[in-house]
C-alpha positions in Angstrom: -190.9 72.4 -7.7 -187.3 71.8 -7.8 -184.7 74.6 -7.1 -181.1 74.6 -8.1 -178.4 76.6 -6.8 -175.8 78.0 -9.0 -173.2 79.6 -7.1 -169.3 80.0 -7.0 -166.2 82.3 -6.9 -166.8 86.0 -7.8 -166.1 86.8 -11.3 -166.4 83.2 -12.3 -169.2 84.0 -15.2 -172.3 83.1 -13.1 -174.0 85.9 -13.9 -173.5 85.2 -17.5 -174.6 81.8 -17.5 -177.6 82.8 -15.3 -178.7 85.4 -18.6 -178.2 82.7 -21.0 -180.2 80.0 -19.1 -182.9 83.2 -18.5 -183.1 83.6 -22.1 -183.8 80.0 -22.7 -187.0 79.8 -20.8 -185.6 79.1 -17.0 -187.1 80.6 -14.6 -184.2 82.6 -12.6 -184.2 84.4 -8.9 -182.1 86.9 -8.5 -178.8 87.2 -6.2 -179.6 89.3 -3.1 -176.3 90.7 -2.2 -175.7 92.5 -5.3 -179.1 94.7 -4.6 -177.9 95.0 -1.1 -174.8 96.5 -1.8 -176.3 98.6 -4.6 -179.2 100.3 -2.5 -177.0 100.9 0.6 -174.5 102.3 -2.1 -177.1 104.3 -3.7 -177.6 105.7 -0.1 -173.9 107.1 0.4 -173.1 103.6 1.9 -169.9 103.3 0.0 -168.7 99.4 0.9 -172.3 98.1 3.0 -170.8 94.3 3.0 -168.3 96.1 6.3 -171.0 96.5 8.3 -172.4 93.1 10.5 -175.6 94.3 9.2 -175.6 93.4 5.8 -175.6 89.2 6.2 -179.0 90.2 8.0 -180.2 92.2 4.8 -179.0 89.5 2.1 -180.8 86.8 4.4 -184.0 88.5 4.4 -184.0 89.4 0.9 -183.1 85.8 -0.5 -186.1 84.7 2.0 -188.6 87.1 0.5 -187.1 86.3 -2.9 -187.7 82.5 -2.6 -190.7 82.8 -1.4 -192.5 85.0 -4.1 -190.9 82.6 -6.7 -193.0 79.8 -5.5 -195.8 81.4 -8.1 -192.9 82.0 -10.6 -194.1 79.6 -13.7 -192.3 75.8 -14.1 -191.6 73.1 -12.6 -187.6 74.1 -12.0 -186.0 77.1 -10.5 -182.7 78.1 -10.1 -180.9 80.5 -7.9 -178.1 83.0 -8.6 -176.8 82.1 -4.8 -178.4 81.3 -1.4 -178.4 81.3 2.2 -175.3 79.1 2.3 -173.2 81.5 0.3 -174.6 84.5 2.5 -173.7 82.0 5.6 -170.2 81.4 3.5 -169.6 85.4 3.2 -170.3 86.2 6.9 -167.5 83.4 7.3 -165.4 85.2 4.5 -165.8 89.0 6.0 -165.8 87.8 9.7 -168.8 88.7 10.6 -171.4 87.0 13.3 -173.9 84.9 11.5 -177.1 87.1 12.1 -180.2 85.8 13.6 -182.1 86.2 10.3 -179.3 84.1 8.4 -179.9 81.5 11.7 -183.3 81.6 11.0 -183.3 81.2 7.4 -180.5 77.9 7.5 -182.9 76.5 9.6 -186.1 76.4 7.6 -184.1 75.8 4.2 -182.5 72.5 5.7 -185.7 71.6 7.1 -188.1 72.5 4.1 -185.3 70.9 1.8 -186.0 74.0 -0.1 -183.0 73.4 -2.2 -181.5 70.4 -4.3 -178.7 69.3 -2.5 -176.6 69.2 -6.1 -175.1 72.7 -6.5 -173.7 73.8 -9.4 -170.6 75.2 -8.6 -169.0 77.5 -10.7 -165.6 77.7 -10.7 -162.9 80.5 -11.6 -162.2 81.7 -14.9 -158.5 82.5 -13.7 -158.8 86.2 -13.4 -161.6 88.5 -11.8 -163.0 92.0 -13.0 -163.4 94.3 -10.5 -167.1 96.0 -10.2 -168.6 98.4 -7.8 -169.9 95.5 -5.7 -167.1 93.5 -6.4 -164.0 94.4 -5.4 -162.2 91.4 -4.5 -158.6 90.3 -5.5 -158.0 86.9 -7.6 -156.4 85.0 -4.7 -159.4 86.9 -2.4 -161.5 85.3 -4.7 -160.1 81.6 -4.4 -160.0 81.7 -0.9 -163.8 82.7 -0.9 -164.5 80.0 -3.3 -162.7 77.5 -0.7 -165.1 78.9 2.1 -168.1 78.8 0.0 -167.4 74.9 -1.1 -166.2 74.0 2.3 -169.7 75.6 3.7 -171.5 73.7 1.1 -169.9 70.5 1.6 -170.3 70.8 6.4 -174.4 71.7 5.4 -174.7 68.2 3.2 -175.0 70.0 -0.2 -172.7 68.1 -2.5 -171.1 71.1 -5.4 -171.0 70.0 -8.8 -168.3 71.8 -10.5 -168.8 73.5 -13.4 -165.5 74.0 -15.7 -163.9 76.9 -16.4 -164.6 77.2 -20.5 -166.6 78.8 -23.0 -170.0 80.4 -22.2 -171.6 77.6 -24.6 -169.9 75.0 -23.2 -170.6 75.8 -19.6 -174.4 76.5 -20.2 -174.4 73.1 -21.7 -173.3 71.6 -18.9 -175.5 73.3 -16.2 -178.4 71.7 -18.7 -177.4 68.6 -19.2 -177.0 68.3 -15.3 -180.4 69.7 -14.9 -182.2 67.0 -17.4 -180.5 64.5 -15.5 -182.1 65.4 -12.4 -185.1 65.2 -14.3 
């Protein structure tokens, strides 16, 4: 099983190229953080990602995530984010890496549960605020420094992937992947 991380700056058109690969017969977990800031929202929670809690409760959903896609059909997975991005948005927000984030670190870098190519995707040039994003562009580009720089100290080498078309940048992500075929 091989599992690919696409990741990069908020608003950079992840999710979208995530849909498209979906819909083209990859298999696809899901980003954690988003549902974490979505059920403590739905709660009366109104920005969960304040509280030093909430690394804790994106580690342990990405680890129960990844592990019930082990019986997910084919032979590659890839992940909207990871353990490293969580580890990058403690850095981000300031908050202490949590002892479930420690823990999960640990057994990813010595299970190798990831590729160590990550496709990186990088900013469009503008972001769209959302309810569980509300980050500025120059926010944004910092948090994409962090989360390259977090990458890069962990050994993971991030394989950029152009701002461009939606077409164009799918492409990409799939050519890379056949090549690691």
């Amino acid at each position: 099983m091989k599992r690919y991380i696409l990741t990069g700056t908020p608003g950079a058109g992840k999710t979208a190229i995530l849909r498209w690969l979906e819909c083209d017969g990859y298999t696809v977990v899901e980003e954690a953080a988003t549902d974490v800031i979505a059920l403590e929202q739905a709660r009366g929670e109104p920005e969960p990602w304040t509280k030093p809690s909430f690394v804790g409760a994106v580690a342990d959903l990405q680890r129960r995530r990844q592990e019930q896609a082990a019986a997910l059909p084919g032979d590659v997975q890839i992940y909207d984010r990871s353990p490293v991005c969580t580890y990058a948005l403690a850095t981000y927000l300031g908050h202490p890496v949590s002892p479930a984030l420690s823990r999960e670190l640990e057994r990813i870098q010595a299970q190798r549960i990831y590729a160590r190519k990550v496709f990186f995707v990088q900013s469009l040039g503008f972001v769209t605020p959302t309810d569980a994003r509300l980050i500025t562009f120059e926010e944004s580009l910092r948090f994409e420094q962090i989360h390259q720089d977090t990458y890069s100290s962990l050994g993971y080498e991030c394989v950029p992937i152009a701002p461009g078309t939606l077409p164009d940048r799918v492409a990409t992500v799939k050519k890379l992947l056949e090549a690691a075929s």
